[in-house]
C-alpha positions as CSV (number, residue, x, y, z in Angstrom):
1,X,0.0,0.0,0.0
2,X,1.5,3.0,-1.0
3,X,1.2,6.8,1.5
4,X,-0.1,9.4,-0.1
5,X,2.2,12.0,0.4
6,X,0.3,14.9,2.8
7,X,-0.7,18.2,0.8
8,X,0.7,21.6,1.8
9,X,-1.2,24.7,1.7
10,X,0.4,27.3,-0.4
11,X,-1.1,31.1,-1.7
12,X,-0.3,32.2,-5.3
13,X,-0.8,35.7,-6.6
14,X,-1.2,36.1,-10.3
15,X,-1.4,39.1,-12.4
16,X,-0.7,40.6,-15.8
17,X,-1.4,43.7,-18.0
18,X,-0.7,42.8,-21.9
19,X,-3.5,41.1,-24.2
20,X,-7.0,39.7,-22.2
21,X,-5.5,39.2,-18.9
22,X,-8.4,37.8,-17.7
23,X,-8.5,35.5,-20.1
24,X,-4.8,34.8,-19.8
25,X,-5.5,34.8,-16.3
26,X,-8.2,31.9,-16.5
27,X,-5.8,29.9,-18.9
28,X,-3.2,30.3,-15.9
29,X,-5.5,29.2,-13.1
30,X,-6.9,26.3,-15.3
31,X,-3.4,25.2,-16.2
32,X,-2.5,25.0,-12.4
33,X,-5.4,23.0,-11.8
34,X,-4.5,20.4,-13.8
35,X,-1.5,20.5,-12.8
36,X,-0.6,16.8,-10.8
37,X,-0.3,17.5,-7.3
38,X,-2.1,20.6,-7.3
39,X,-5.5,21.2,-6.1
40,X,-7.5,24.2,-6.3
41,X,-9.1,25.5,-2.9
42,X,-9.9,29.0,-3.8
43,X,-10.1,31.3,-6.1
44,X,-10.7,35.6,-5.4
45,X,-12.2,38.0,-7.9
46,X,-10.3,39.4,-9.8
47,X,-8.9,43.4,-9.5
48,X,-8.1,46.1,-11.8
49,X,-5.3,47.5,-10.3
50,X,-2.5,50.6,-10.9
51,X,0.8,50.0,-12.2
52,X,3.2,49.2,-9.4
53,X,7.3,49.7,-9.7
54,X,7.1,51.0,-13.4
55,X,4.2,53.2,-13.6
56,X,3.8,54.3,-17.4
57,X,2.5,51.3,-18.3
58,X,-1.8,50.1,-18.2
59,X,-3.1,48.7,-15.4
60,X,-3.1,45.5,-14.6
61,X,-5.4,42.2,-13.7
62,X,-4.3,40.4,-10.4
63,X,-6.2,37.6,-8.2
64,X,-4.7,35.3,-5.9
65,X,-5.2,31.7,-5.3
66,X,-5.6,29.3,-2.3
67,X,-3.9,25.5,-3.4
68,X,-3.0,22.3,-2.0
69,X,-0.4,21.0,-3.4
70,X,2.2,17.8,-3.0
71,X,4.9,19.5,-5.3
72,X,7.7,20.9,-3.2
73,X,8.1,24.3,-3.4
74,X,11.1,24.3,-6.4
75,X,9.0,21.8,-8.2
76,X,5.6,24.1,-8.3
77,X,8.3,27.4,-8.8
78,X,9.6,25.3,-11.7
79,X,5.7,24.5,-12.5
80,X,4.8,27.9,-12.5
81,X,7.5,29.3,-15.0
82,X,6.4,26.2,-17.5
83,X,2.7,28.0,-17.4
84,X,4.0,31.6,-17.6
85,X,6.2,30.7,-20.8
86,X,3.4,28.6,-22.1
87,X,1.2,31.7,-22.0
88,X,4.1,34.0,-23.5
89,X,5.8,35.2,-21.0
90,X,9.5,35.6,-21.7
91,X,11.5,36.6,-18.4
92,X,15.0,37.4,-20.5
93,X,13.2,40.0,-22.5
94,X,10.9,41.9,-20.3
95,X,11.6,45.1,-18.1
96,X,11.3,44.3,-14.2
97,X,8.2,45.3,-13.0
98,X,7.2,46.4,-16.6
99,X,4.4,45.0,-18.5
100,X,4.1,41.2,-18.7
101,X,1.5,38.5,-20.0
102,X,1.4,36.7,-17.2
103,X,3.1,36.8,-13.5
104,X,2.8,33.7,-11.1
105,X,4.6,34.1,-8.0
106,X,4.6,32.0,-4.7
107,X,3.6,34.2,-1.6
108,X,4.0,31.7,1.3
109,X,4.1,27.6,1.2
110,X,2.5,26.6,4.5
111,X,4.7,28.3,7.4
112,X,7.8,27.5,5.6
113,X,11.0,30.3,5.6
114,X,13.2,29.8,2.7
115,X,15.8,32.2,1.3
116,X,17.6,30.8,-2.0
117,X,18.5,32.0,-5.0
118,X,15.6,32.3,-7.1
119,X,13.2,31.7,-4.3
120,X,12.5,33.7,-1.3
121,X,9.9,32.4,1.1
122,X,7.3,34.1,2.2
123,X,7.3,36.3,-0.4
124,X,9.7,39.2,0.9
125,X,7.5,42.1,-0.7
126,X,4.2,40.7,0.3
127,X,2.6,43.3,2.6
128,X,3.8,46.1,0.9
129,X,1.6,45.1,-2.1
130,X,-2.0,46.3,-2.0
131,X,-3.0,44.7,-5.1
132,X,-1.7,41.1,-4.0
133,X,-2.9,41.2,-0.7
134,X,-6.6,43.2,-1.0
135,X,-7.8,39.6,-3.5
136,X,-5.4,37.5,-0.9
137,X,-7.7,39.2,2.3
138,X,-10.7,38.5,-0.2
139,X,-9.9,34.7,0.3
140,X,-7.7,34.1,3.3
141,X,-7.8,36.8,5.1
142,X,-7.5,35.8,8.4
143,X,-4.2,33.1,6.9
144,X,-1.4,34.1,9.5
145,X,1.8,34.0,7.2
146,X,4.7,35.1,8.4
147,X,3.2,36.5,11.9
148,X,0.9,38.6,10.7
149,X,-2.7,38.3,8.6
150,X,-3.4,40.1,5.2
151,X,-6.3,41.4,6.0
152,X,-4.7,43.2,9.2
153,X,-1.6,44.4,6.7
154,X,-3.9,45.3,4.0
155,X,-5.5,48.2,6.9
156,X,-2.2,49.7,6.9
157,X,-1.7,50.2,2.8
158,X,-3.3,52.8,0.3
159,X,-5.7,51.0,-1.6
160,X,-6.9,53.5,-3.7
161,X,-7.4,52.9,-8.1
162,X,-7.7,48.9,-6.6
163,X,-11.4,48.0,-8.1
164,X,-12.9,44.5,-8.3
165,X,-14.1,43.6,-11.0
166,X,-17.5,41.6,-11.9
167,X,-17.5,38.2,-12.7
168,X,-16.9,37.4,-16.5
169,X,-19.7,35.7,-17.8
């Protein structure tokens, strides 16, 4: 009889600002749930939101995602650049913070600390980020990561030009 290895809870943040991000959003989150070893357990709205870092650019789509996953945390990273590149993101050519199809990153993998090259767990900028962390409140908001909550970090940031959007029908 073999163990079935125990599942991990893990947030994601996802976001983009070229083409239909929602749609290239969707393709994202579908892609991750059928990913082996990932299962989805929530999904927030998703947010218009400003520019962030680089701000002559248009805004962007961002939602964040709730998942149970068996892959460690290199093999979902490693998981997660597959999906970006399927959906035309190219790393080596874009501007940081400038505009992209498609941005997956990892904001915390259970209670786990981690600082390698490549991957830095939590994610270091994670409450300074208003648009990650008003759809992460939406759906954990009462998560403790990293000592504190989102929703109590979100209080403390500007949210204003973040707007959630309707459902797509």
């Amino acid at each position: 009889m073999s163990v079935k290895p125990a599942a991990t809870r893990a947030y994601l943040a996802l976001g983009g600002n070229v083409g239909d991000s929602r749609a290239t959003l969707d393709r994202a989150v579908l892609a991750l749930s059928d990913t082996a070893g990932v299962h989805l357990f929530a999904r927030s709205s998703d947010y218009r939101t400003p520019p962030w870092g680089v701000t002559d650019q248009p805004p962007f789509i961002n939602l964040c995602l709730v998942i149970d996953t068996t892959l460690s945390p290199r093999e979902l990273l490693a998981c997660i650049h597959e999906i970006e590149r399927s959906l035309g993101r190219d790393r080596a050519q874009e501007e940081r913070w400038g505009p992209r199809t498609v941005d997956i990153d990892i904001l915390a993998y259970d209670d786990l600390t981690l600082d390698e090259p490549g991957l830095i767990l939590p994610h270091p900028r994670l409450y300074e980020r208003a648009f990650v962390l008003m759809p992460l409140a939406e759906i954990a908001g009462d998560a403790e990561i990293a000592g504190q909550t989102p929703r109590a970090a979100l209080a403390r940031l500007d949210t204003t030009g973040i707007e959630r959007l309707q459902p797509r029908r």
